[in-house]
N, C-alpha and C positions, 0 to 999 in steps of 0.2 A: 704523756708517757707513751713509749713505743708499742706498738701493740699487733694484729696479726702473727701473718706470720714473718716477719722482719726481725723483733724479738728473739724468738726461736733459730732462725738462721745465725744471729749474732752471738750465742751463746755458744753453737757447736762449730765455728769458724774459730770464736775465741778457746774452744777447745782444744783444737786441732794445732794452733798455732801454740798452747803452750803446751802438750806434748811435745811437739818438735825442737822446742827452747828452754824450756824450768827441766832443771834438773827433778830426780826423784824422788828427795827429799820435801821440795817448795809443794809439790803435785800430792805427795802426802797430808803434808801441814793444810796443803787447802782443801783437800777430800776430806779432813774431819771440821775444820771450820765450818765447810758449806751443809756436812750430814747434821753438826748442831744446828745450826739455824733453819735447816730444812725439821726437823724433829720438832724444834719452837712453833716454827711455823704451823706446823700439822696442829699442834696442842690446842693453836689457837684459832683455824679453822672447826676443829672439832665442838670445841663450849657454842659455836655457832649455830651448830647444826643440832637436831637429832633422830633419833633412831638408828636405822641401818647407816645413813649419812655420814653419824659421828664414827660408830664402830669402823666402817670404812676406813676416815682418816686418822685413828687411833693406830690403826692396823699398818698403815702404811708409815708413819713414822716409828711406830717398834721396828717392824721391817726394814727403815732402813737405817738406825740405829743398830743393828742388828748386823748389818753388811759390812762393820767395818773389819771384823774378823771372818777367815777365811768358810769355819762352820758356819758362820751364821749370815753366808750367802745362800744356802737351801733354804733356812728358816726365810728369808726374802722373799722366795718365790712363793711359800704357801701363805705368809701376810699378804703379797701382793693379791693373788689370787681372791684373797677373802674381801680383800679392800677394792677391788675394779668390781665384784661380782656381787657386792652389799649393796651397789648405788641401785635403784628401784627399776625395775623393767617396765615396759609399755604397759600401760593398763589394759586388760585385754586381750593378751596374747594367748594364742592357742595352745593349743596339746603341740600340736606339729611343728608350731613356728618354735618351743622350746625344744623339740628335738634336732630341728634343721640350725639350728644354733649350736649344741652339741654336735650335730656333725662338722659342721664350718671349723670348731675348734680342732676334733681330729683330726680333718682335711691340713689346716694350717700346722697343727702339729707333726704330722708324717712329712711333710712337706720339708718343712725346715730341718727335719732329726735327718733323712736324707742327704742335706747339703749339710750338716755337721759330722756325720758318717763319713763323707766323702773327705769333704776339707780340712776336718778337725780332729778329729777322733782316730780315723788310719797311720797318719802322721805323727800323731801323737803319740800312739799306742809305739808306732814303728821306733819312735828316739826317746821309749822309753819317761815322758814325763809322767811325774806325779797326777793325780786326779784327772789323768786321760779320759775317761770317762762321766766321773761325777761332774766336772765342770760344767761340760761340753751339754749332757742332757739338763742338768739346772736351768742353764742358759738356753736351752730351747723350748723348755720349760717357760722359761720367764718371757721370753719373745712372744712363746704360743701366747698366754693371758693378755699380754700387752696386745697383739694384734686382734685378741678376739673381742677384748673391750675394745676397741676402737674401732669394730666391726658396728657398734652402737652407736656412734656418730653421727649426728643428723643435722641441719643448720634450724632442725624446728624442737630438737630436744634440748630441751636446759641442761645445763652441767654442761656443755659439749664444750665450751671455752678452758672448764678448768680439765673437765678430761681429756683431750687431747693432746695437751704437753705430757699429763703425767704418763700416758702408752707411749708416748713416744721417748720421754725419759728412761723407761726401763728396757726400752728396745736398742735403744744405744747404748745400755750399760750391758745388757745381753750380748750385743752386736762384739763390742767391746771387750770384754771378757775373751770370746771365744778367738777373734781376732789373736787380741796377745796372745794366748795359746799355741796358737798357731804359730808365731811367730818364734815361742819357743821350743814346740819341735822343728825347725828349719836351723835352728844353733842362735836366732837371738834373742834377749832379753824380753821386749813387749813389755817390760815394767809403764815406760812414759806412754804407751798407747792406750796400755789399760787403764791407766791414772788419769787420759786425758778423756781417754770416754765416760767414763764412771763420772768427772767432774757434770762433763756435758749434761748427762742425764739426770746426775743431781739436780743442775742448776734449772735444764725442762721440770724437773717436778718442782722444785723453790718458784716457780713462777706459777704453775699451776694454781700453786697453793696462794698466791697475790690477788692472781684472778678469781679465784673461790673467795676470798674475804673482800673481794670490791662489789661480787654480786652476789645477791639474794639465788637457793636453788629452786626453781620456781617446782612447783605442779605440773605431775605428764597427764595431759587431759585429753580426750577421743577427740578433738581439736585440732590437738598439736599432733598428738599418732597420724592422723589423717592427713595432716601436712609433710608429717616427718614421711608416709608411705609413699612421697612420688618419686624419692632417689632416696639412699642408704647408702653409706659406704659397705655395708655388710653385704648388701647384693653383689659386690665385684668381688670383693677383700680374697675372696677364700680363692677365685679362681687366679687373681694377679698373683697372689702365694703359689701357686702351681707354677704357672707359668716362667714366672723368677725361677723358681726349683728348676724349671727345666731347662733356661738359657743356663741357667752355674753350671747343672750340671751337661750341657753340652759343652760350656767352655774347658772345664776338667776335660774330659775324654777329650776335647782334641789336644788337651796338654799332657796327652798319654796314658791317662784315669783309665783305670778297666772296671765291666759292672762289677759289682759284689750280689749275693745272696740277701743280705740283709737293705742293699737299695732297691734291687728287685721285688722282696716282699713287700718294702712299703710303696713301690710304686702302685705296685696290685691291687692295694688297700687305698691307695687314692684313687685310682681307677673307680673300683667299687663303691666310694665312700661319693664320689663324684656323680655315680650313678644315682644311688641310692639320695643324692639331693635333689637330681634331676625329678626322682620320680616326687620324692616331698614335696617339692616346690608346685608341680603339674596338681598333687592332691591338693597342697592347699590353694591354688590359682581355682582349681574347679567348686572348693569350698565357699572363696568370696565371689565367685562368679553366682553361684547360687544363691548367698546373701543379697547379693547386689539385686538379684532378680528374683527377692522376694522384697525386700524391700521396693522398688521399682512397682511391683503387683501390690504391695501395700500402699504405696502412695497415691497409684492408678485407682483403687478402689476407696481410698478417703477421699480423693478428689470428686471422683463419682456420686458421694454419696453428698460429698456438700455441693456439688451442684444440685443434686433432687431436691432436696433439703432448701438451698436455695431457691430453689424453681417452685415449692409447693407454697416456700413463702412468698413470692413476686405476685402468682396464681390466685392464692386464698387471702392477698390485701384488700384491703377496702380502699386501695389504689390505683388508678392504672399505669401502669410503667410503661412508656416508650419511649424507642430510641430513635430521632430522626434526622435525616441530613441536614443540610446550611438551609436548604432553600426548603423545608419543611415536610419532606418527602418518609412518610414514616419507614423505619427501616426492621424495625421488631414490637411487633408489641404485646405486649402480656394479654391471656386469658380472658383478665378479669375485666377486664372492656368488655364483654360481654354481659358479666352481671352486674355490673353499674350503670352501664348506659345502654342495653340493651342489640348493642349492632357487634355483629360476629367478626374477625379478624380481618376476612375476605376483603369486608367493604373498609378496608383502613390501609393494608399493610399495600404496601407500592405504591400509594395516592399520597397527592400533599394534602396535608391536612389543612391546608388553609380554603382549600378546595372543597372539604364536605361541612364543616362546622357553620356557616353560614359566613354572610358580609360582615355584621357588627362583630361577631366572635373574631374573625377574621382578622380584620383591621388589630383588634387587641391583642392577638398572636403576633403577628406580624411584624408592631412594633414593641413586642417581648423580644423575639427573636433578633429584630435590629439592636436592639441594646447590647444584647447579653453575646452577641456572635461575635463581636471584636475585643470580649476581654475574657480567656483561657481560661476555667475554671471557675469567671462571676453565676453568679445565681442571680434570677429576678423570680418575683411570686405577683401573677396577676388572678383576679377574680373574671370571670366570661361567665356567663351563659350558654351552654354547650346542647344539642338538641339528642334526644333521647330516642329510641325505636318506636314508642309511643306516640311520638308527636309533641310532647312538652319538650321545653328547654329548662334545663336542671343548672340552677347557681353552680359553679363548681372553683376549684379551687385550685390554679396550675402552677406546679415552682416548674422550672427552667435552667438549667446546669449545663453552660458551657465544656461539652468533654470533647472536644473535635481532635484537640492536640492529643487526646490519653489514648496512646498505643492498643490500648484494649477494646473501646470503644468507639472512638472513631466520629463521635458524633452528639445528638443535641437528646439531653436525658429528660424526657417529660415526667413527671409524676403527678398525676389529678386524681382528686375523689370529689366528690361530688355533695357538697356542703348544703346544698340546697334545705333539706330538713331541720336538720344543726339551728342553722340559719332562720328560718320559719319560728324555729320554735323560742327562739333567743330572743326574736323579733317580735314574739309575741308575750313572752319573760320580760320583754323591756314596758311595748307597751302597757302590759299589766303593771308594771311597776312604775309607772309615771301617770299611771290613771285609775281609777276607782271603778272597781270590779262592778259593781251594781247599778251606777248610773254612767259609767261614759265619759263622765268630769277627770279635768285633771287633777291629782291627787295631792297629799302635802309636798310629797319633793316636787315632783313639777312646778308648783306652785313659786315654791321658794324660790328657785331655779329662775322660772317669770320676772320674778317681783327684782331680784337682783340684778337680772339682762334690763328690767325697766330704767331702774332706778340708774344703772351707769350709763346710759344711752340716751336719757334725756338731758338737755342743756341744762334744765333747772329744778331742782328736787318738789318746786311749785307744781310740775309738770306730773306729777304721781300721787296717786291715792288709792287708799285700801277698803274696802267695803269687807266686814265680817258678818257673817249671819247668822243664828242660832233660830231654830224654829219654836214656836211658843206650842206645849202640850204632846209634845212626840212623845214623849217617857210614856203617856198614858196612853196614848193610839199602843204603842209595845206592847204595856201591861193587857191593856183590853182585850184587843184584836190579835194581838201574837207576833212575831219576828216577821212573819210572812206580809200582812198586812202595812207594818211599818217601812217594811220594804218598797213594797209597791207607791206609798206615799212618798218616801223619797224619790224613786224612778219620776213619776209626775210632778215633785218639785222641780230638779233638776232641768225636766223640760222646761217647764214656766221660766228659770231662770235663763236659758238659753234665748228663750222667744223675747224675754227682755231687756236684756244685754244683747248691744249691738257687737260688731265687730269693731275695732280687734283686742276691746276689753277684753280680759280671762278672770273665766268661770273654774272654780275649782272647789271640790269636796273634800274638804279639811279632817271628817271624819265625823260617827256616830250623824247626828241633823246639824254638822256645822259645814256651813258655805262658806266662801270666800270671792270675791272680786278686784281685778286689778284694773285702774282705772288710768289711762296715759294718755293727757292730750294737755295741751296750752292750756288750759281753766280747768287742771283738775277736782279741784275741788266743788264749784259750779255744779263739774257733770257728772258726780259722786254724790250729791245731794239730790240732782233731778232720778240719775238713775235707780237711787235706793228707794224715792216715789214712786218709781216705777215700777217697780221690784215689790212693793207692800201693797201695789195696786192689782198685781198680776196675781198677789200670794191669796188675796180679799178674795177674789171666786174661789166657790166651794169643791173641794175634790171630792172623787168617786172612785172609792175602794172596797172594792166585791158588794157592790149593789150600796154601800153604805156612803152618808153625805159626808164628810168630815170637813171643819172647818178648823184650818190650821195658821195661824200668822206668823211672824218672827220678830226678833228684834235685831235691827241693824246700827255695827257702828262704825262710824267713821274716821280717818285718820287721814293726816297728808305727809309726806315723805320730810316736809318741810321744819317737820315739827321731832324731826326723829333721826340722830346721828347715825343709824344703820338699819336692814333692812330686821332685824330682830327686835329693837325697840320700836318701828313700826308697828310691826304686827304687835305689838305687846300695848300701844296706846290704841288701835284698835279691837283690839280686845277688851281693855279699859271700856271703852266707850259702847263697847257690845251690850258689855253686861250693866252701863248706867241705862240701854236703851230697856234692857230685859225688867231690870226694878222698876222702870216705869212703869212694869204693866204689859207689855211687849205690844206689835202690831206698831211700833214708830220706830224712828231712826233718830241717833244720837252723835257728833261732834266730839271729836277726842278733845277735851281741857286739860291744861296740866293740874289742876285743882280735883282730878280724877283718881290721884294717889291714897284716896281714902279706900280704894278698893284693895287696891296693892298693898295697903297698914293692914287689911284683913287678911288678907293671904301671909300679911309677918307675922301675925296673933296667931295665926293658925300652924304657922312654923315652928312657934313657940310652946304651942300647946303640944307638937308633934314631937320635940326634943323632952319634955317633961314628961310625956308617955312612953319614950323608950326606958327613963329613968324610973319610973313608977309602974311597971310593967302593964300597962293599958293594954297591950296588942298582942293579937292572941291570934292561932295560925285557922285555919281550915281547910279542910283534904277534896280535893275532886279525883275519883278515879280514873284512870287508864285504864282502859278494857282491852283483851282480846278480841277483835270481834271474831276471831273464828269459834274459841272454845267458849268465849264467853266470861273467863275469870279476869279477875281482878288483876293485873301486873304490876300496877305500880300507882301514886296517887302526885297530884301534883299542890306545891304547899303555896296558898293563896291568902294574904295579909292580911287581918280586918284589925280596925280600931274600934275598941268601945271607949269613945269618950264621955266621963262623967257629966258631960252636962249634955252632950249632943247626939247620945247612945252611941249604935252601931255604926261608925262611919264607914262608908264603901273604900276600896280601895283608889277608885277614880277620884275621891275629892281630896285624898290628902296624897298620893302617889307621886301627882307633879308638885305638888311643895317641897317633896324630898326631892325628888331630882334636882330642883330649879334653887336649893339652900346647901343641898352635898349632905344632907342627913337620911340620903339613901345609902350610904357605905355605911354607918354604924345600924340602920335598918337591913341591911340586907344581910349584914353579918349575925345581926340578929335570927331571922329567918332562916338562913340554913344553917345554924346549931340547930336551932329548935327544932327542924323538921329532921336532921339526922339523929338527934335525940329518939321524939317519935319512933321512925323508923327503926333503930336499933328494942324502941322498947317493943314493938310490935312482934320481934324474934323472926320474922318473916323474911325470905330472900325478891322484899318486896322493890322496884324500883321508886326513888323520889327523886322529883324534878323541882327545881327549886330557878327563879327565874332570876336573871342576872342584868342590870342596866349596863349602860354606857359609862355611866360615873363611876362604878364600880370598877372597870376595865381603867379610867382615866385615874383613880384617887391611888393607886398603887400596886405592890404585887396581889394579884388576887390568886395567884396559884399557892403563895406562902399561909395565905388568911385559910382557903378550902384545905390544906394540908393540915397547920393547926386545928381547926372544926374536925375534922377526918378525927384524929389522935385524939383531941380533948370529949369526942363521946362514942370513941370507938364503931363509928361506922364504917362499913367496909367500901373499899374506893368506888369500885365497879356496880354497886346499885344507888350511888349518887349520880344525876343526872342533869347539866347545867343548861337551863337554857338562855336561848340568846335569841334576839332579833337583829334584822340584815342590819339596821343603824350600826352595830356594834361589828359587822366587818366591813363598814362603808368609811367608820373612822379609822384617819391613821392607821391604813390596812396592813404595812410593813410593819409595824412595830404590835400592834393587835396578835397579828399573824403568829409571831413570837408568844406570846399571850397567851394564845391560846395551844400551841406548840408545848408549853410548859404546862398548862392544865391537862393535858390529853394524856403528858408524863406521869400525871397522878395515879393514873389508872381509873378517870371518871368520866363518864360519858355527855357526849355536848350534843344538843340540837339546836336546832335552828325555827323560829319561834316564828309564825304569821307568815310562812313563809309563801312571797305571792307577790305582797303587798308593798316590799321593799325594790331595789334594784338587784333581780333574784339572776344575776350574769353566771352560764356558767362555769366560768371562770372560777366564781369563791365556790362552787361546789367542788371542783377538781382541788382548789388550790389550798381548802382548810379543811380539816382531819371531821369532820359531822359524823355523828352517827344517827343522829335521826333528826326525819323531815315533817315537821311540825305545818299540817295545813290550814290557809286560814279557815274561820268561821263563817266569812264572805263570799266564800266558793262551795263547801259545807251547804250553806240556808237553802241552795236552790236544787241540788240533787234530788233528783226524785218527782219535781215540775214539771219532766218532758224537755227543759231545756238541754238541746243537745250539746252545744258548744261548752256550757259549763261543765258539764259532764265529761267531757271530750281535757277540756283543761285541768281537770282533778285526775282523770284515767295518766295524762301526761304527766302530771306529777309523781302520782305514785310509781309510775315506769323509770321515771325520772332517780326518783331514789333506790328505786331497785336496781337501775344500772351503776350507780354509785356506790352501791353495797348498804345504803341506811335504811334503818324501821319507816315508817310514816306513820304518823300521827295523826286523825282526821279531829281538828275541834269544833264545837257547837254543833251537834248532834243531836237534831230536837224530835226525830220520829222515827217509827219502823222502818218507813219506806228508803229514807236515807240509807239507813243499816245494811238496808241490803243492798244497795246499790252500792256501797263501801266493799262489802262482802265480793260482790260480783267483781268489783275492781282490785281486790288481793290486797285492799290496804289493811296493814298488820293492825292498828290500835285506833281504839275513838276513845272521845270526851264529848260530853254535853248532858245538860238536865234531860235528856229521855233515858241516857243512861245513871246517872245520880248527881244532884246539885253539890256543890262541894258544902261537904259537913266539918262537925268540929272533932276533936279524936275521940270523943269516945262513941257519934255512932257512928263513925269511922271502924271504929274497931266492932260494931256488930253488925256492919255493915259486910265486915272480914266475913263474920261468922256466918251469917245468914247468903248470901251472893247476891245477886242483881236477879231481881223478879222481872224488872222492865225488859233483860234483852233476854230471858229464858224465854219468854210468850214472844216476843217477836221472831225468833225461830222457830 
């Protein structure tokens, strides 16, 4: 379809031509065809639109509906009027800018009433025509609105496509009008001029109204005004109206025109009116000039501020930020190099840094720098060794950001902190986790770890063997002599086993007084058998423990890889054989047989008996407290499983705990347990915490967030003093899907710790990375507080910092004296546990235990 302005020309050419041709009757017939259709059309612009929009073109098709009788061309001009001045103005316009707009209209109205005075109206009046007057001002009328809407015109305001035809439609039907007029004071007719204009301008607004129903009228938004401000037709309009006025009217007077009175007055008033825009426009120019340069001072002082803001954060990281050239030339760098690495700006900035960090640093920069300098925007991250104002060199940690091309910077983005403690501590979080806090031995996970790098690494599973060993009478050196004592006995086991296990067997402390040994060579078995001789020979001399003789043996058993299709059912027919060496009597070694499954029927008897006790309520809870150690009270108790079996009394929890684990009747056991300890606690009416301990099977046998939610509702305990613990096993397995796990427990609104913590692989990674709230210490780092041993001291202090920077409680367990207590105290840890504070009891001297407090820790303060 044709469009611009091409359109529009063709319409008033096809005008012109049939004026001069269609008689006055055709020129009639088609000025009401085209005013119907033009009225349809508006109808149906209008149901399109609304608000001001639709009244608008409501307005204008009455209007021109309106115009086909001779009265109800005035009614025209005030529909028109109402309908150009409905469509919505700039959002934002001023006081001023709506008056300098009202002027613009006077300006263009005096203007034009001038060259109608002249041309139309004296002439008129002189030969005597009808509506010499009324025509003439309607129609100047109607031109004034049509030019002053079109004074709004912008190529960034909406509507401009459909309003542009329609001012310009009634400007030619104005034009038109007064034209014929004219023509009939001079003695001719002007019927076909005025029929041919009137068609024109119809047929400009019939098109208008095309383009209003092909496009949507958008939203005037400070966007578009801001666009629409760099040109307006409205900035010239008013003076090109003047100026017209005054070429007509020059051309008159030289065709004999003389001035009048009433061209005079209105020139004056255009004068004036011209002035008076002048001075508008100057006020409102000095208005936005003033905006401009407070906003300007606004954005100057945001900018300012985010740079400080910027700056105090570059300053106050725990990073250092520099910017340096190609060839490593530092060219800015932050503050905070000073309080990281101790060297002040001076000795940095203008120097290559490859220059002060040393040769080994050096070289690792270097070829950081080569990597990352040929690709725009790459990152690389190396670890160095960076040397400190002290003299040490501090691990540190450098990322590397190609910014050479970015226009703002210009160069190479160092960011380093200095991990070195991080790191330390981590490294010492690991080895504690891969080895046994008390003797030095590798621990169960190390162990396993061992046993599996063996086991895949040798050519022939002949080639591996396990030694397990259980020492004969520890439980009573414990009972006798105390934790301390049994202690010290393992430390000198330990060595004995090192002195007689060569290299590169591994020695490992499986836990409580159980050893382990792995054995890899061509004749495993051979040197499994010599070495466990050797080992019963080293155990046979007597130790010396605080002045006292003890004589301790063991029972050792033995396995070969050959005999065992994974590294778990190894250890598992070693174990076998442990305990055939133990019923001997112990002080000998035993040979794994498959005919050793009589032991294993006993641990299924005892599986069995452990299923018929959840059904027969055998199992029955007991409470150990959680103290404060600051105030001393009681906070919370933790609920610890005992079995009375009818024929074997009081079972411990260690002899039937791993049957559940190792049969899956620790999920209906443990669902067990925390009912009945939220029970408890609800019955105690106390906003007491309970801690109820949670396996790995538990997490692997199904939703355990839906199971604690049921227990929660089925005895009404409140969410927030249920308290789950966990050991690191349980975020070592399956940590993505755990993670979730425990993401949805945390939802319940119940609190998770972290159970022996030390003793696992304590990365702290799962302390950032899983929601804890308290850090549960072990009892292995606990026994020695208070012996002068600094280092352990020193590693308990780290913990508890540890969880204080994390935001969680800590938890100190096995708690066996004063002196502890207060070396707990001294280190700000929130909560103990252990028999100096009270052995865990059953509920009811639990509950007078409520009543009465803790006698133990009131005298040790």
């Amino acid at each position: 379809m044709t469009s611009g302005a091409t359109l529009p020309v063709l319409i008033l050419f096809s005008a012109v031509v049939l004026g001069l041709t269609a008689p006055p009757a055709v020129i009639a017939v088609l000025i009401v065809l085209v005013t119907t259709a033009l009225a349809t059309a508006c109808v149906v612009v209008s149901r399109r639109r609304s608000g001001a929009v639709r009244l608008a073109w409501i307005a204008l098709g009455v209007g021109i509906m309106a115009s086909l009788s001779s009265p109800g061309r005035l009614a025209l001009v005030g529909l028109a009027t109402l309908c150009l001045f409905a469509i919505p103005s700039p959002k934002g316009s001023s006081r001023l800018t709506r008056v300098r707009t009202a002027i613009d209209a006077l300006l263009v109205g005096f203007s034009l009433f001038v060259v109608s005075y002249n041309v139309v109206i004296l002439p008129a009046l002189a030969a005597g025509v009808a509506d010499a007057i009324v025509r003439p001002v309607a129609d100047v009328l109607l031109a004034t609105v049509a030019l002053s809407a079109l004074s709004r015109w912008s190529a960034h305001y909406p509507g401009s496509r459909a309003l542009t035809p329609v001012c310009a439609g009634l400007f030619t039907m104005a034009v038109a009008d007064s034209a014929a007029l004219r023509f009939a004071a001079g003695g001719g007719t002007g019927l076909s001029l005025a029929g041919a204009g009137w068609c024109a301008g119809l047929g400009l607004i019939l098109l208008a109204t095309v383009r209003a129903v092909r496009s949507s009228l958008a939203t005037y938004t400070p966007d578009t005004q801001a666009g629409a401000g760099r040109w307006s037709v409205g900035v010239v309009l008013p003076y090109a109206v003047v100026v017209l006025t005054l070429v007509v009217g020059g051309l008159w007077m030289a065709q004999g025109g003389h001035p009048t009175r009433v061209g005079t007055w209105c020139r004056f008033l255009c004068i004036l009116l011209i002035v008076l825009r002048g001075v508008l426009l100057a006020r409102d120019n000095h208005q936005l000039a003033r905006k401009l340069e407070d906003r300007v001072t606004g954005r100057t002082a945001e900018l300012a501020n985010r740079e400080q803001h910027f700056r105090a954060l570059v300053e106050q990281s725990s990073e250092s930020l520099a910017i340096l050239e190609a060839d490593s030339t530092v060219r800015y760098q932050s503050s905070s190099v000073e309080r990281i690495f101790g060297f002040p700006l001076t000795t940095l900035v203008g120097k290559r840094l490859v220059d002060v960090v040393g040769s080994k640093a050096a070289a690792s920069i270097q070829a950081a720098i080569d990597d990352v300098v040929g690709r725009p925007g790459g990152t690389v991250t190396i670890e160095v060794r960076l040397p400190h104002q002290d003299g040490s060199r501090r691990l540190s940690e450098m990322i590397i950001t190609n910014k050479l091309e970015d226009p703002y910077i210009h160069g190479l983005v160092f960011n380093t902190k200095d991990v070195s403690e991080a790191r330390e501590l981590q490294d010492q979080l690991r080895h504690d986790a891969y080895h046994d806090a008390l003797t030095g031995l590798e621990n169960r996970a190390l162990f396993r770890e061992r046993l599996a790098t063996a086991v895949a690494e040798q050519e022939c599973r002949e080639h591996v063997a396990v030694l397990f060993l259980d020492l004969d009478g520890f439980k009573e050196v414990n009972d006798s002599l105390g934790h301390a004592a049994g202690d010290q006995l393992l430390v000198q086991v330990a060595a004995r086993l090192l002195h007689a296990v060569p290299p590169p067997h591994t020695v490992a402390r499986l836990g409580g007084d159980e050893f382990a040994v792995i054995v890899a060579s061509p004749d495993a078995r051979t040197d499994a058998e010599a070495l466990a001789a050797r080992i019963l020979e080293h155990l046979d001399e007597p130790f010396d423990v605080d002045g006292r003789v003890l004589h301790v043996g063991a029972g050792i058993g033995m396995a070969s890889a050959a005999d065992a299709s994974d590294i778990e059912q190894l250890q598992r027919n070693a174990d076998l054989a442990m305990y055939r060496a133990k019923e001997a009597g112990g002080g000998v070694y035993a040979a794994y047989h498959p005919k050793m499954h009589d032991a294993l029927m006993q641990r299924l008897s005892l599986a069995d008996d452990l299923r018929l006790a959840l059904e027969r309520d055998e199992l029955v809870l007991h409470y150990q407290p959680t103290v404060d150690l600051t105030s001393g009270e009681i906070v919370g108790f933790e609920a610890l499983v005992r079995w009375n079996h009818p024929t074997r009394g009081m079972v411990p929890p260690l002899d039937f705990i791993g049957v559940a684990e190792s049969t899956g009747l620790i999920v209906p056991l443990g669902r067990w347990v925390l009912a009945e300890a939220c029970r408890q606690a609800v019955a105690w009416g106390r906003p007491l915490k309970m801690a109820v301990n949670v396996s790995v099977r538990q997490f692997e046998a199904g939703d355990l967030a839906l199971t604690v939610a049921e227990v929660l509702a089925e005895t009404g305990m409140p969410a927030d003093q249920l308290c789950l613990e966990m050991t690191e096993s349980v975020l070592l397995t399956d940590t993505d899907e755990n993670l979730a796990r425990i993401v949805s427990l945390k939802a319940l609104g119940v609190m998770l710790a972290m159970d022996d913590f030390g003793t696992g692989y304590s990365s702290l990674a799962y302390l950032r990375r899983f929601p804890m709230d308290v850090l549960k210490i072990d009892r292995s780092f606990v026994d020695r507080l208070g012996s002068g041993d600094a280092e352990d001291e020193t590693l308990v202090r780290t913990i508890v910092r540890l969880g204080q920077r994390f935001g969680m409680k800590t938890v100190a367990e096995g708690v066996e004296n004063a002196a502890q207590v207060a070396v707990l105290r001294e280190m700000t840890c929130d909560y103990g546990q252990g028999y100096f504070l009270s052995r865990p009891l059953p509920s009811a001297e639990a509950t007078r235990l409520l009543e009465t407090g803790l006698p133990s820790l009131t005298a040790a303060s």
